[in-house]
C-alpha positions in Angstrom: -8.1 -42.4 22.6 -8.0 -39.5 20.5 -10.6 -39.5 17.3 -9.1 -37.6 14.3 -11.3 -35.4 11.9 -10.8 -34.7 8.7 -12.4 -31.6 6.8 -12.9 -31.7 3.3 -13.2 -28.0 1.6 -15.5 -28.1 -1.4 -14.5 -26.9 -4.7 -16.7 -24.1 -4.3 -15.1 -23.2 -0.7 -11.8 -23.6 -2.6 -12.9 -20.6 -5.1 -14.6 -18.4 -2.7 -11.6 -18.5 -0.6 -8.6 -17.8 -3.6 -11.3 -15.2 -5.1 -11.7 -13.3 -1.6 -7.5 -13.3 -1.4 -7.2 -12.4 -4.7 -9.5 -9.2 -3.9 -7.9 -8.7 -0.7 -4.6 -8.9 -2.9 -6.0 -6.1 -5.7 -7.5 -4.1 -2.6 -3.9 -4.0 -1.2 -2.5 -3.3 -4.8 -5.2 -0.2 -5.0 -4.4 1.2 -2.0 -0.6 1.2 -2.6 -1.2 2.7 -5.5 -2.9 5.8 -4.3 -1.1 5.9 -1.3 2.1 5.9 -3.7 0.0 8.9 -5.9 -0.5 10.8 -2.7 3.2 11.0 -1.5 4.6 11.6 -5.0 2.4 14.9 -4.9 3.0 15.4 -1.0 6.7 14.9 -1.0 7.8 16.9 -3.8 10.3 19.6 -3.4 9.5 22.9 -3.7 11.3 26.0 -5.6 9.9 29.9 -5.6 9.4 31.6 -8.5 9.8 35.2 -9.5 7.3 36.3 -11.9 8.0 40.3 -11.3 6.5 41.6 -8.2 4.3 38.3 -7.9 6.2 35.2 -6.0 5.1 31.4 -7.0 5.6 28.7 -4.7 6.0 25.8 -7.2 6.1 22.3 -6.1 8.7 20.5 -8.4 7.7 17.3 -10.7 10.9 16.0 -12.1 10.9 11.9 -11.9 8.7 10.3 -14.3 6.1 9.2 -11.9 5.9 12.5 -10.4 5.5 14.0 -13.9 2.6 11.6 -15.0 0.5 12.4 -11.8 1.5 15.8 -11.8 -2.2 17.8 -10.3 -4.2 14.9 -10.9 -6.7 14.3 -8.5 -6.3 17.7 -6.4 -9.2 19.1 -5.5 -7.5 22.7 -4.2 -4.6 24.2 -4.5 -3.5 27.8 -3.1 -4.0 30.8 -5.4 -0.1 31.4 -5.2 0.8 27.7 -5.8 1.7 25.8 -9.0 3.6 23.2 -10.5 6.7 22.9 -12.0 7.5 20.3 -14.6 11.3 19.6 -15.3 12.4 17.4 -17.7 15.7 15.8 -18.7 16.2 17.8 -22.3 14.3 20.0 -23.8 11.8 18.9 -26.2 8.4 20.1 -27.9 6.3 18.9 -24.5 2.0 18.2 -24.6 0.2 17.9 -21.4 -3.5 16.8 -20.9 -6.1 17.0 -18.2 -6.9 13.7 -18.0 -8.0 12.5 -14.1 -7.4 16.3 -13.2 -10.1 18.2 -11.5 -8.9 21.9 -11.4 -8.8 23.9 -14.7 -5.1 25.3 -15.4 -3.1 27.4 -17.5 0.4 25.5 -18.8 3.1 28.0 -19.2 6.1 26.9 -21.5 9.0 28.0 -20.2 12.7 27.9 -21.9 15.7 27.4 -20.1 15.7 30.8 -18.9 13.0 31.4 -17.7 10.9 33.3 -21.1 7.8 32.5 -21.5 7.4 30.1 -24.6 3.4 30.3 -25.0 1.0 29.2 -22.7 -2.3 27.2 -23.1 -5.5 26.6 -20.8 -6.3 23.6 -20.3 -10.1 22.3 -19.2 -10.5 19.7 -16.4 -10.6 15.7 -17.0 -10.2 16.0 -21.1 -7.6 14.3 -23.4 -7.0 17.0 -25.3 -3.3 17.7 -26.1 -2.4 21.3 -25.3 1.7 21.6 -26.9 4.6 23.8 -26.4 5.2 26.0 -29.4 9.0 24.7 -29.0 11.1 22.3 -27.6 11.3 23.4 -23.9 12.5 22.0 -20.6 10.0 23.3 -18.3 6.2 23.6 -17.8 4.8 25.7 -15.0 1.3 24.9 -14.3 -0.9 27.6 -12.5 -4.7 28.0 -11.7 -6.5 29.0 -15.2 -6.2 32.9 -15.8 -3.6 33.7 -12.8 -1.0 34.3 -15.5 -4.1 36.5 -17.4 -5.2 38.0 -14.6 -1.3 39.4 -13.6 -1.0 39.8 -17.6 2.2 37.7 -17.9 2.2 36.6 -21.3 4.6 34.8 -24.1 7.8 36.2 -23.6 8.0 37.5 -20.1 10.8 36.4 -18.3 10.4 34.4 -15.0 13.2 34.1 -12.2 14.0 30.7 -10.3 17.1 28.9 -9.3 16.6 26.4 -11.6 16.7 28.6 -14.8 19.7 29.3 -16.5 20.7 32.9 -16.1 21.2 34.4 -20.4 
């Protein structure tokens, strides 16, 4: 003869068990949501850019996810890297520093490639740095490479995807 047992959980068992698989849940969610961060700034494409005798390897933000992470989080990047930022139609564009650790310089860039103005921009701030017009590109470098090479508002840059005027 086989003797049956029944086990009761306790209300308080029932909570502690749906609050530890609800954090396992928003642990899950976390991770998938840097892991997501990390391979929309890992699997971008890449473009060079021509800025005279200096070359820019630019990674290329052009989805809307990749555009709102952009450099966030990055704790290095290569003197010679940046970021491109390509959007649909031109329009006046304002970037922030929010959630990014290295200080940069935006460049506004019109559709062939002229420089538009360009702003620097301090680490983890809200503050709204604009272009002076609307524009369809933002190249962002490391603060002072564009100083330091003295590329300034109106110097022409050279890439595939600017239009050739």
């Amino acid at each position: 003869m086989q003797t049956m047992i029944q086990l009761t959980i306790s209300p308080f068992d029932r909570l502690c068990r749906t609050v530890r698989a609800g954090c396992l849940v928003l642990m899950a969610l976390t991770m998938g949501t840097l892991v997501g961060a990390q391979e929309a700034q890992t699997g971008l494409q890449r473009t060079l850019i021509q800025a005279g005798m200096f070359q820019i390897d630019a990674q290329i933000a052009q989805t809307p996810l990749q555009r709102q992470i952009g450099l966030m989080f990055r704790k290095e990047m290569a003197v010679h890297e940046g970021m491109l930022f390509v959007f649909e139609e031109a329009q006046t564009q304002c970037f922030w520093m929010k959630n990014t650790l290295l200080p940069l310089t935006a460049a506004f860039v019109d559709d062939d490639g002229s420089i538009v103005n360009l702003v620097d921009m301090q680490p983890q701030t809200t503050d709204s740095h604009c272009s002076e017009k609307p524009v369809r590109f933002v190249l962002e470098m490391h603060q002072g490479w564009f100083a330091k090479k003295k590329i300034g508002k109106g110097y022409k840059l050279k890439a595939t995807v600017f239009s050739a005027k």
